[in-house]
mmCIF file of the C-alpha atoms, coordinates in Angstrom:
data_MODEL
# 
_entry.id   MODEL 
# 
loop_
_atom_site.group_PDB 
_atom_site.id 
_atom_site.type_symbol 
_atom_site.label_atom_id 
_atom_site.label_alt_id 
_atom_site.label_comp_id 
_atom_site.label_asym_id 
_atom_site.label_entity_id 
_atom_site.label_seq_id 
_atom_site.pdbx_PDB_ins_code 
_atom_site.Cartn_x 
_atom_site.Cartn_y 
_atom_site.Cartn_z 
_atom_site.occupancy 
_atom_site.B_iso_or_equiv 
_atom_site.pdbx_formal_charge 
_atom_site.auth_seq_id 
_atom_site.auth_comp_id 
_atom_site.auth_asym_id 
_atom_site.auth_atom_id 
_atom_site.pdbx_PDB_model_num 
ATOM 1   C CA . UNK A 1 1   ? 98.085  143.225 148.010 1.00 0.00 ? 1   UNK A CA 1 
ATOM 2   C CA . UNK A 1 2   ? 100.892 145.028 147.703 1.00 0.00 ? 2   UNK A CA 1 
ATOM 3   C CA . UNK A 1 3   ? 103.659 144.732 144.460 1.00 0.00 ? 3   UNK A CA 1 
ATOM 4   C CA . UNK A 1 4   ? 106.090 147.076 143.107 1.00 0.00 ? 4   UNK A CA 1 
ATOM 5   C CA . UNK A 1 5   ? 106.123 147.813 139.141 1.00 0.00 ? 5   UNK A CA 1 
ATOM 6   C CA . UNK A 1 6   ? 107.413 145.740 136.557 1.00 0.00 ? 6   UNK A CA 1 
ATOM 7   C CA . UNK A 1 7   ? 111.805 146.347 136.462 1.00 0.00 ? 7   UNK A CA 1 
ATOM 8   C CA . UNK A 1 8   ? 114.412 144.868 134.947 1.00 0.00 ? 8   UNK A CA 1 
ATOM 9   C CA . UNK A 1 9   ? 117.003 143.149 136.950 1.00 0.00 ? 9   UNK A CA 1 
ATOM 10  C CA . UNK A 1 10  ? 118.925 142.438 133.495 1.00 0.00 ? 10  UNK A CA 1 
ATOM 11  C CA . UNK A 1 11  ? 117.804 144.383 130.796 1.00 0.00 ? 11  UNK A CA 1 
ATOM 12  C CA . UNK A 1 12  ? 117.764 143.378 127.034 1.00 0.00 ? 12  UNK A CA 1 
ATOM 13  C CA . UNK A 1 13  ? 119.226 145.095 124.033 1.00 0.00 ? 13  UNK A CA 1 
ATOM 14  C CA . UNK A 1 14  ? 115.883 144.965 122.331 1.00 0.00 ? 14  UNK A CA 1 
ATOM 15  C CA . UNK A 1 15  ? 112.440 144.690 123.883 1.00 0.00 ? 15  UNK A CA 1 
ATOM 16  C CA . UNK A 1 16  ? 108.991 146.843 124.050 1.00 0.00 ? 16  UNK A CA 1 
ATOM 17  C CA . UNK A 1 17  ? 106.915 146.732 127.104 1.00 0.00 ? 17  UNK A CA 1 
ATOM 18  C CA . UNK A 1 18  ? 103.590 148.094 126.422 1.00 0.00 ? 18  UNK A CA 1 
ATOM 19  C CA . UNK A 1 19  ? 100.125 148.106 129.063 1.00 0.00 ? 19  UNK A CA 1 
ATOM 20  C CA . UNK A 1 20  ? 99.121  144.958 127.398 1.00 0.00 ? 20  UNK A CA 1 
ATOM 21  C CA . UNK A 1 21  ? 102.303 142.956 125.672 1.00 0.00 ? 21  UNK A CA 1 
ATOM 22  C CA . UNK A 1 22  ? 105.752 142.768 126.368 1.00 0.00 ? 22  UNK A CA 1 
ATOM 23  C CA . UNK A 1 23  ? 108.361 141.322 123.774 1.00 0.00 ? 23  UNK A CA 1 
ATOM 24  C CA . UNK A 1 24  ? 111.828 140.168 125.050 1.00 0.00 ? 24  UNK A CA 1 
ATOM 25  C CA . UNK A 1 25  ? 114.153 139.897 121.806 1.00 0.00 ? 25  UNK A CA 1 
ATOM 26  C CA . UNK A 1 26  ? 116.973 137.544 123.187 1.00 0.00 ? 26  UNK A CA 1 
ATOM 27  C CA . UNK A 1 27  ? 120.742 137.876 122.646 1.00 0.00 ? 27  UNK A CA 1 
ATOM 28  C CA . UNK A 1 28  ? 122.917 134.596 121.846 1.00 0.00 ? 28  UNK A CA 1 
ATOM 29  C CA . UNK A 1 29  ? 124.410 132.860 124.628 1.00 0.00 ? 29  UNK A CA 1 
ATOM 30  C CA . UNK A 1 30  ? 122.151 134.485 127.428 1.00 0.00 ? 30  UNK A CA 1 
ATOM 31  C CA . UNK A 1 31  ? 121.037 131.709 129.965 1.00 0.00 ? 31  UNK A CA 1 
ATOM 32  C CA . UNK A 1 32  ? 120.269 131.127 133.869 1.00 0.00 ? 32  UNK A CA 1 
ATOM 33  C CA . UNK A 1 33  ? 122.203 128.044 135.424 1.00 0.00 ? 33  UNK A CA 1 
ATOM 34  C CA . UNK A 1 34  ? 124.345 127.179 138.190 1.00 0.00 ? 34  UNK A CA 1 
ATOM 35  C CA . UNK A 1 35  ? 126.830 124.564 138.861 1.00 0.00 ? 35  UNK A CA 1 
ATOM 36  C CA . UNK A 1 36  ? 125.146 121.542 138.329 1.00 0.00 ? 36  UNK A CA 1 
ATOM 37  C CA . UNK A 1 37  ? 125.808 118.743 137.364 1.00 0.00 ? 37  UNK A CA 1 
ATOM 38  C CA . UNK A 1 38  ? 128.644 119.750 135.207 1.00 0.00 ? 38  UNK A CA 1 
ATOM 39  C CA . UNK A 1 39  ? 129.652 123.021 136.503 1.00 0.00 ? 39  UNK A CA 1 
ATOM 40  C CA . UNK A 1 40  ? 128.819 125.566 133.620 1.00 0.00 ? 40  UNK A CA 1 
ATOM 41  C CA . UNK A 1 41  ? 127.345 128.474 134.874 1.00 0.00 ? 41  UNK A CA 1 
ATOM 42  C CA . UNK A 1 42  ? 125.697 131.329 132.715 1.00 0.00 ? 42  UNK A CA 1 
ATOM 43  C CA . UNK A 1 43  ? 123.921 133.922 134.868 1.00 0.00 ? 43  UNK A CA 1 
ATOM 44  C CA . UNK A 1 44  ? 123.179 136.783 132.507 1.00 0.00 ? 44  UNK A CA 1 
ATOM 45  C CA . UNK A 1 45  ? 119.380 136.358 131.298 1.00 0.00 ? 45  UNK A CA 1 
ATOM 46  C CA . UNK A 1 46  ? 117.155 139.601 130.693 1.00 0.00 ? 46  UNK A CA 1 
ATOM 47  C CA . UNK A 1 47  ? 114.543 139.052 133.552 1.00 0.00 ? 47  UNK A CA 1 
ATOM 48  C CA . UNK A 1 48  ? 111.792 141.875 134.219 1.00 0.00 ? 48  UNK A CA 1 
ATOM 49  C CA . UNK A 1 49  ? 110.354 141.786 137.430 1.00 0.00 ? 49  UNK A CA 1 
ATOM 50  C CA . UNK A 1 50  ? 107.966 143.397 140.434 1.00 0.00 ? 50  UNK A CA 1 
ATOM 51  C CA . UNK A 1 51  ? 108.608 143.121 144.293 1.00 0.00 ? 51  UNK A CA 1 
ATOM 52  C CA . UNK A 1 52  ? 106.467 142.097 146.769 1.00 0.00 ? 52  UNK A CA 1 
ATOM 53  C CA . UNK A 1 53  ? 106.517 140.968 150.607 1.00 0.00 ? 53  UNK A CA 1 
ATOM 54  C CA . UNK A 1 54  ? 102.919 139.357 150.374 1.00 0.00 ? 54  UNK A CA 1 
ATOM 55  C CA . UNK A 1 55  ? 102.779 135.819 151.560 1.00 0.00 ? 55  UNK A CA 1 
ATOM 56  C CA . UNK A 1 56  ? 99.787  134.715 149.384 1.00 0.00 ? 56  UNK A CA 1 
ATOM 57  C CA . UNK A 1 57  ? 99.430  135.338 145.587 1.00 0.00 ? 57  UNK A CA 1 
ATOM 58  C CA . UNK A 1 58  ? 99.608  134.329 142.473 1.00 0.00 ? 58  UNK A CA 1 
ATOM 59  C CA . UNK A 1 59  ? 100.780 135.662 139.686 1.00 0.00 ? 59  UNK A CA 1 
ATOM 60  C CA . UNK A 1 60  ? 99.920  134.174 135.483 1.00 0.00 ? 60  UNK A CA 1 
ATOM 61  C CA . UNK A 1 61  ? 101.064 135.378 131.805 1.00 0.00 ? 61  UNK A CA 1 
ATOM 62  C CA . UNK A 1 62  ? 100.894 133.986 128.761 1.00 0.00 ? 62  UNK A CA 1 
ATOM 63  C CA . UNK A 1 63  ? 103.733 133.149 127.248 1.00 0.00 ? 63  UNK A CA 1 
ATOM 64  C CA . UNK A 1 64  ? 104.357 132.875 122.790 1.00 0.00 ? 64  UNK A CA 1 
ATOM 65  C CA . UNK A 1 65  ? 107.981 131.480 121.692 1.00 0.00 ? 65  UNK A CA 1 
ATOM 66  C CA . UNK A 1 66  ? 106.357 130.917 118.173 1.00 0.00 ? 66  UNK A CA 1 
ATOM 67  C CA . UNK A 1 67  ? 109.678 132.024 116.882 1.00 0.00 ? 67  UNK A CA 1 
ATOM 68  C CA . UNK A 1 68  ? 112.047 129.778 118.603 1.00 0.00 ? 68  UNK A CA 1 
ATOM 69  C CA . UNK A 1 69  ? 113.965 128.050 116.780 1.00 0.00 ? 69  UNK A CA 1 
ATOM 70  C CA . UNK A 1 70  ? 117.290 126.553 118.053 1.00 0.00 ? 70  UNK A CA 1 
ATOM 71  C CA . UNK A 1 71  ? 118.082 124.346 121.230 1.00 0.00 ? 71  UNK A CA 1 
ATOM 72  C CA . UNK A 1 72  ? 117.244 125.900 124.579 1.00 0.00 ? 72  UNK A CA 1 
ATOM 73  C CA . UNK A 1 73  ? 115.905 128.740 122.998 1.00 0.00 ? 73  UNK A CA 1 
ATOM 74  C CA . UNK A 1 74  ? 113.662 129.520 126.344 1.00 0.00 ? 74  UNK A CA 1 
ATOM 75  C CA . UNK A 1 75  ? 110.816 131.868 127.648 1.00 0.00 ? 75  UNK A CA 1 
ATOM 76  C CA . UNK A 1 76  ? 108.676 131.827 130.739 1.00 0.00 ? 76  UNK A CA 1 
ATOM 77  C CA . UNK A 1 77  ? 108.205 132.759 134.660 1.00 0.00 ? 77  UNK A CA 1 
ATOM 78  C CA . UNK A 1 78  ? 110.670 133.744 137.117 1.00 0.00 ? 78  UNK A CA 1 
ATOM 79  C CA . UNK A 1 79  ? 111.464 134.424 140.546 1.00 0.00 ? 79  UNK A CA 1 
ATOM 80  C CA . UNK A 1 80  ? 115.417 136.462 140.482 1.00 0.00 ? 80  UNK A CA 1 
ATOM 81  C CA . UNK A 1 81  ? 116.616 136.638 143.462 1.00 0.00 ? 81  UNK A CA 1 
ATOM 82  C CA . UNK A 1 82  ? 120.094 136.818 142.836 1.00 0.00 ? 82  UNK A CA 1 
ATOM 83  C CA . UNK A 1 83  ? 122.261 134.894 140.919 1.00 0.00 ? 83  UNK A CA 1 
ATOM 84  C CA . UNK A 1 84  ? 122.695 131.623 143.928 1.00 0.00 ? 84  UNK A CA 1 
ATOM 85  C CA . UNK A 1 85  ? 118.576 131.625 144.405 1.00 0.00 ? 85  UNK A CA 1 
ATOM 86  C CA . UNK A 1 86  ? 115.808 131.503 141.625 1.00 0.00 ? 86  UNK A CA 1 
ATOM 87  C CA . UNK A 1 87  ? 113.562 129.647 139.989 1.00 0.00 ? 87  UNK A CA 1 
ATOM 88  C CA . UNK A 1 88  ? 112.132 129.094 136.809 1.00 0.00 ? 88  UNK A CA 1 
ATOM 89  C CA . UNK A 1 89  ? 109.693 127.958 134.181 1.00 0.00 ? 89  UNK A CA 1 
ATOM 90  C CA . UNK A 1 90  ? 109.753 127.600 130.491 1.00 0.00 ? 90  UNK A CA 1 
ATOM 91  C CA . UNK A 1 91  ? 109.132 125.731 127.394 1.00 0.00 ? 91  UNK A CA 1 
ATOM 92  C CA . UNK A 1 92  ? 112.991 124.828 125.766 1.00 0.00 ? 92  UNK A CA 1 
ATOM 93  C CA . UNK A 1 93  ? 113.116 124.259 122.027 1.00 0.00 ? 93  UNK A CA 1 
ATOM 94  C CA . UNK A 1 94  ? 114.865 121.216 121.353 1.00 0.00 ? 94  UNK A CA 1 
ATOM 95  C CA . UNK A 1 95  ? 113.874 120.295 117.525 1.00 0.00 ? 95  UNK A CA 1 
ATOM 96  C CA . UNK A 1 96  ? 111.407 119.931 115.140 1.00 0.00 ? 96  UNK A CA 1 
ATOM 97  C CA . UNK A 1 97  ? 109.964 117.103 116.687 1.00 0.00 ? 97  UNK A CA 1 
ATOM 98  C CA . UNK A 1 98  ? 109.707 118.116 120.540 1.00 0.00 ? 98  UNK A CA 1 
ATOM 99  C CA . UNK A 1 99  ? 110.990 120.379 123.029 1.00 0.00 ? 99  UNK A CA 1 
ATOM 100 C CA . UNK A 1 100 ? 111.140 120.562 126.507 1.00 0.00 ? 100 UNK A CA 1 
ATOM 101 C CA . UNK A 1 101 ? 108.247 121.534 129.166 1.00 0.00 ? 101 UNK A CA 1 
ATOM 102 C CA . UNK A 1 102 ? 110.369 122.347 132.360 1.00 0.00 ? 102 UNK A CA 1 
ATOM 103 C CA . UNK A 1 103 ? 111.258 124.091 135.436 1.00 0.00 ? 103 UNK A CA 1 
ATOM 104 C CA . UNK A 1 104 ? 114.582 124.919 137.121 1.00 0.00 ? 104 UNK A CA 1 
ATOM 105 C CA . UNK A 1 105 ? 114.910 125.478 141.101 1.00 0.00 ? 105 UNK A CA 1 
ATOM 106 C CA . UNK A 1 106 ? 117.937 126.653 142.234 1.00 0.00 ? 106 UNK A CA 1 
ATOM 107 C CA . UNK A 1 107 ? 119.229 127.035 145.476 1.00 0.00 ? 107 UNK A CA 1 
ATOM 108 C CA . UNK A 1 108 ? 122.705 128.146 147.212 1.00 0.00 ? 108 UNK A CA 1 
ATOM 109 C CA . UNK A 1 109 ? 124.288 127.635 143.650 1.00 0.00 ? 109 UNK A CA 1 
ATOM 110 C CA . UNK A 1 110 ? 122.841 125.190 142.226 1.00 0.00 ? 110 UNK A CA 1 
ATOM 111 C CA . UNK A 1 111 ? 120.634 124.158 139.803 1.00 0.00 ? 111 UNK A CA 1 
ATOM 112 C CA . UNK A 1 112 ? 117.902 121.185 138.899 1.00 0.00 ? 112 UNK A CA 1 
ATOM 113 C CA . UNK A 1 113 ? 116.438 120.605 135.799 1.00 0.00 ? 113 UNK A CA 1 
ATOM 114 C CA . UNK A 1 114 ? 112.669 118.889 135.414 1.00 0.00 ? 114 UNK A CA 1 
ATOM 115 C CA . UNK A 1 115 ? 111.275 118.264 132.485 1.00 0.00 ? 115 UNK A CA 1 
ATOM 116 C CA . UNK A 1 116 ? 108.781 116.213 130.395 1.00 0.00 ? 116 UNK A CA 1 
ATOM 117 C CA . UNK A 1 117 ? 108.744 116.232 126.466 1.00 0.00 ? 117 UNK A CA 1 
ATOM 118 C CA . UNK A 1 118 ? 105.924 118.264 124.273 1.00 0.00 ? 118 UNK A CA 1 
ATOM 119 C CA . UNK A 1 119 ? 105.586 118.511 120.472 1.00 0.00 ? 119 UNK A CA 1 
ATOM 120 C CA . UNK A 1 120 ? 107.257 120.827 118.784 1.00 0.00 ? 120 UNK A CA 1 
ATOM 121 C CA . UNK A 1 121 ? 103.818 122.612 117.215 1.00 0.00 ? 121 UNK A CA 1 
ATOM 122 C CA . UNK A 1 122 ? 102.798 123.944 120.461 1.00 0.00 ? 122 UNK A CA 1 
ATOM 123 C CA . UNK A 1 123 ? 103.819 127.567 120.354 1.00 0.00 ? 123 UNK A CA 1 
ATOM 124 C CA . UNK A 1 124 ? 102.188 128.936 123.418 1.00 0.00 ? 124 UNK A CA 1 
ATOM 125 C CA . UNK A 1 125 ? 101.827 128.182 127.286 1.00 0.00 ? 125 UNK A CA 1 
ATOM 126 C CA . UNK A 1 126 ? 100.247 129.905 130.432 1.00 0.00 ? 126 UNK A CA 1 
ATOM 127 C CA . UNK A 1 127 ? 102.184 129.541 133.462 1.00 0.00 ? 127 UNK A CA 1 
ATOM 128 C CA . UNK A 1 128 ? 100.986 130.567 137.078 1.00 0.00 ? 128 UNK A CA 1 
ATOM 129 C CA . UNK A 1 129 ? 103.082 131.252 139.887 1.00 0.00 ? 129 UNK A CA 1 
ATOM 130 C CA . UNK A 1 130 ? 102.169 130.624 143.116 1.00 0.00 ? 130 UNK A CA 1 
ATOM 131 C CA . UNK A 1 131 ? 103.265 131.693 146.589 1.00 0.00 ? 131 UNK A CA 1 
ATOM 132 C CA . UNK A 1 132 ? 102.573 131.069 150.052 1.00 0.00 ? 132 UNK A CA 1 
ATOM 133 C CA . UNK A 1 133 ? 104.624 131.812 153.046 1.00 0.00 ? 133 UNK A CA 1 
ATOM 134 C CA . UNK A 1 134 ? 108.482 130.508 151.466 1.00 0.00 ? 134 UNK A CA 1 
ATOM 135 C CA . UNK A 1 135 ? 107.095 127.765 149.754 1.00 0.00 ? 135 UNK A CA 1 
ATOM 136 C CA . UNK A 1 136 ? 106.299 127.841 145.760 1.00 0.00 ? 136 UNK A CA 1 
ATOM 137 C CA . UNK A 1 137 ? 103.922 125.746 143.371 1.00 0.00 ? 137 UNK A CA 1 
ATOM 138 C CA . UNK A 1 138 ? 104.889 126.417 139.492 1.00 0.00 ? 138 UNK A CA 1 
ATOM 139 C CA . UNK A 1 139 ? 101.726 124.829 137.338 1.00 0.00 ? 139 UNK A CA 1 
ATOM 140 C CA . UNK A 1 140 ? 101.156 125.177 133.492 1.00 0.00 ? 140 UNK A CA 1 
ATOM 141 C CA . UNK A 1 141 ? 98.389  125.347 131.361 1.00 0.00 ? 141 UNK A CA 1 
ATOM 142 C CA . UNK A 1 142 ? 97.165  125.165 127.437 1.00 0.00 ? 142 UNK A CA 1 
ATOM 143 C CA . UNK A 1 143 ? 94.250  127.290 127.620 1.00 0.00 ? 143 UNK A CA 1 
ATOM 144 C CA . UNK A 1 144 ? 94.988  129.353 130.828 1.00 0.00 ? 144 UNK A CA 1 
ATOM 145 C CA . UNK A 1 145 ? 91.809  128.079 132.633 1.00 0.00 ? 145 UNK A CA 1 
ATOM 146 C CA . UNK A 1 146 ? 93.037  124.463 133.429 1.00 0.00 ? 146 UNK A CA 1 
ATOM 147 C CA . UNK A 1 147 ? 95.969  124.419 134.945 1.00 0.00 ? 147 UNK A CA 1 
ATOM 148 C CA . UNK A 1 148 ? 98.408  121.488 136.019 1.00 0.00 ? 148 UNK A CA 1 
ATOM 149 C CA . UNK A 1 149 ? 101.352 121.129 138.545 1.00 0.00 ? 149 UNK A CA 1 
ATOM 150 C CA . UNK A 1 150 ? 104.985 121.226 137.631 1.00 0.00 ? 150 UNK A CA 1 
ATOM 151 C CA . UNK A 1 151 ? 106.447 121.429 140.722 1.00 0.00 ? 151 UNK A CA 1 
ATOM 152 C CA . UNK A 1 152 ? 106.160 122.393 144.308 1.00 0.00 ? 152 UNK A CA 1 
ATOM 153 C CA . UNK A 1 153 ? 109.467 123.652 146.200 1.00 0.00 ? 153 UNK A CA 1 
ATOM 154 C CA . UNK A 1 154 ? 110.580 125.539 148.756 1.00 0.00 ? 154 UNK A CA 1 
ATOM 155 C CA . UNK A 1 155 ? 113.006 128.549 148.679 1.00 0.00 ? 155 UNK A CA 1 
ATOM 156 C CA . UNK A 1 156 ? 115.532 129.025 151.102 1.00 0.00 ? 156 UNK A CA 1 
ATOM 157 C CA . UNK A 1 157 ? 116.262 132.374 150.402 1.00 0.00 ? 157 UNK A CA 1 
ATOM 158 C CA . UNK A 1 158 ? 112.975 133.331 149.438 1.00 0.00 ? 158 UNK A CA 1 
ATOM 159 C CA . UNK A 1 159 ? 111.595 134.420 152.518 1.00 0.00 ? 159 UNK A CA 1 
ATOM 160 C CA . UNK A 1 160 ? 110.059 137.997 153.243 1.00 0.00 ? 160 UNK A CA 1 
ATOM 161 C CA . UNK A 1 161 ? 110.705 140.317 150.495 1.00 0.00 ? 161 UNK A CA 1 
ATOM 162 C CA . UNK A 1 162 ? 110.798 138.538 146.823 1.00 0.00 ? 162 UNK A CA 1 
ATOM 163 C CA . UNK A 1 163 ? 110.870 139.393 143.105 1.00 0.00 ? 163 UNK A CA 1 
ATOM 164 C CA . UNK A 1 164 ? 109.211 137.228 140.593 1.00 0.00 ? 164 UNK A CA 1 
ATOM 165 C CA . UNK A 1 165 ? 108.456 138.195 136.850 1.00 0.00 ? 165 UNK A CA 1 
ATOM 166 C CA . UNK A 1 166 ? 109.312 137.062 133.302 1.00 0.00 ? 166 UNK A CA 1 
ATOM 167 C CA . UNK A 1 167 ? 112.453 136.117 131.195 1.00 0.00 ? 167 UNK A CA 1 
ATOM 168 C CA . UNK A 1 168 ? 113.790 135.109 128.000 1.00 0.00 ? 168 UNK A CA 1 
ATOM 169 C CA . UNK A 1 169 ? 117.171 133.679 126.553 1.00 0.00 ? 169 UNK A CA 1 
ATOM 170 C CA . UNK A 1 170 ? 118.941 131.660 123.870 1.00 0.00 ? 170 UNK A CA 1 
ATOM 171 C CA . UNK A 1 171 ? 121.917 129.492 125.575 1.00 0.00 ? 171 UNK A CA 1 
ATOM 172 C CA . UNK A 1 172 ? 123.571 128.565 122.335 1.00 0.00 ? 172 UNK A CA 1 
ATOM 173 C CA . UNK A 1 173 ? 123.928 131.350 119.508 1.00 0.00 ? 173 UNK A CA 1 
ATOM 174 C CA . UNK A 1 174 ? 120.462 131.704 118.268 1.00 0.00 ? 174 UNK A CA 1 
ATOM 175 C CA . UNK A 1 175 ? 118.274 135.145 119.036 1.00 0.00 ? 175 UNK A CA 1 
ATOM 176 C CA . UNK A 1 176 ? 114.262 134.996 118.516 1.00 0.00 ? 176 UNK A CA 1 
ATOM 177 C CA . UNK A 1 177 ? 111.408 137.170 119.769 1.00 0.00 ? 177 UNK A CA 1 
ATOM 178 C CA . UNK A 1 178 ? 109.759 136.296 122.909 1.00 0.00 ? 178 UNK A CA 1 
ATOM 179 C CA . UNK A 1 179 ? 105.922 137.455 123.403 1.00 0.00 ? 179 UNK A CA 1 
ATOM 180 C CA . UNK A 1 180 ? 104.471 137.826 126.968 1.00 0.00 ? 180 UNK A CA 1 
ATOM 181 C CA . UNK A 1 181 ? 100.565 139.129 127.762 1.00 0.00 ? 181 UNK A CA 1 
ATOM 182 C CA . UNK A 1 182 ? 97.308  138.583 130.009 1.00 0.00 ? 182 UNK A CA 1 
ATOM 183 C CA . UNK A 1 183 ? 99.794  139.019 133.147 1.00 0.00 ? 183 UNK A CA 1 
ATOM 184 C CA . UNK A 1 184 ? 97.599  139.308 136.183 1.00 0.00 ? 184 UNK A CA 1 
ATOM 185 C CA . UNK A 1 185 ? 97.930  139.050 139.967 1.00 0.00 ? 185 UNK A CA 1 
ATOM 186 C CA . UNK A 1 186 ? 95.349  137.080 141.858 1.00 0.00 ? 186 UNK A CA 1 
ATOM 187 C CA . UNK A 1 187 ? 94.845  135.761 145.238 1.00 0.00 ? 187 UNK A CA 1 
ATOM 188 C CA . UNK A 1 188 ? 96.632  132.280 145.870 1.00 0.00 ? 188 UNK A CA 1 
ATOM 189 C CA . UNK A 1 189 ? 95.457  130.147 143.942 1.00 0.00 ? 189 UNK A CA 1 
ATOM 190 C CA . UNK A 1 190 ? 97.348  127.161 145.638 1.00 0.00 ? 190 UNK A CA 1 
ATOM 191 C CA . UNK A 1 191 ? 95.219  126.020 148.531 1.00 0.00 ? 191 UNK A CA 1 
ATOM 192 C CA . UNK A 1 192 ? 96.113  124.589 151.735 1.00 0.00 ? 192 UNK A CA 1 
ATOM 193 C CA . UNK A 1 193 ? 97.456  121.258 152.157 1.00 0.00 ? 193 UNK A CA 1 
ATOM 194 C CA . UNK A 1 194 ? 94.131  119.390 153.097 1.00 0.00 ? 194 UNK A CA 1 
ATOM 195 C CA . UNK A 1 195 ? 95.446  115.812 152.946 1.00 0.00 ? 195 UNK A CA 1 
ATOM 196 C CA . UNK A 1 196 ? 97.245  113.504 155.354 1.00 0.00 ? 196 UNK A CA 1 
ATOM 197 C CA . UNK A 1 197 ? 98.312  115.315 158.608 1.00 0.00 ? 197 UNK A CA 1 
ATOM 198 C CA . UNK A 1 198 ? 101.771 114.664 160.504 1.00 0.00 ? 198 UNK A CA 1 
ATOM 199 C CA . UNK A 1 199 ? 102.264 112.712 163.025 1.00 0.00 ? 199 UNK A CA 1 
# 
């Protein structure tokens, strides 16, 4: 397999990339959304990434937002294509009593949001990104061993050459540090569709 190194599409003020831990220190009102549903748009997120053209991968980290602290305040996975086309995956502070598991997919302009509610004490989460051909799976996990579906989508613009990688931002005005290891490229790790065939 073939992938370029880590670079930053949008650069922070204040991080440290080391062989073994990046930190992403967000800036206040930093984001990634388009358009929908009520037509803000933010587009100006610090998002390090490596290209690739191979078809079949996947790629994990481990993600710590143990100092998040106000609403939206995000970290996670990526895919940056430009500012129309990306996708990602985070955990989104709400309060002290839950935040938000989710993904965005965003295509042509604009943006979904799916999400399911976690308590606020969990500080970590391993995410694993998952290509084959121009179709995507995004799955989570606790431990990084077991890991569980978020979503499956498909990528209109994501065809032949892609970058995917690893962001962090704080919508409102808030700023924490964002703490990303155990990044690693394997095979795909989604398998083939093996259940009901078309017609």
């Amino acid at each position: 397999m073939v992938f370029g190194e880590l670079r930053w599409t949008r650069a922070p003020a204040a991080y440290s990339v080391g062989p073994d831990r990046i930190e992403i220190t967000t800036a206040p009102h930093t984001d990634l959304w388009q358009n929908t549903y009520y037509h803000f748009r933010n587009d100006n997120a610090p998002v390090l990434q490596m290209e690739t053209e191979e078809k079949y991968f996947s790629f994990i980290v481990k993600t710590d937002f143990a100092e998040s602290h106000h609403r939206f305040d995000q970290c996670g996975i990526v895919m940056y294509l430009d500012s129309g086309n990306w996708l990602k995956a985070s955990v989104e502070y709400e309060n002290e009593r839950f935040q938000h598991l989710g993904s965005v997919v965003t295509n042509h302009g604009y943006s979904d949001w799916a999400t399911t509610a976690i308590p606020a004490e969990v500080k970590t989460m391993w995410y694993r990104f998952s290509r084959r051909e121009d179709d995507y799976c995004v799955e989570c996990s606790a431990d990084g061993e077991s890991f569980s579906q978020m979503r499956v989508c498909h990528m209109w613009e994501g065809t032949g050459k892609i970058r995917f990688g690893i962001y962090a931002c704080s919508p409102e005005a808030s700023s924490f540090k964002a703490v990303f290891t155990d990044l690693k490229l394997t095979d795909c790790a989604w398998k083939a569709h093996d259940g009901q065939q078309p017609d």
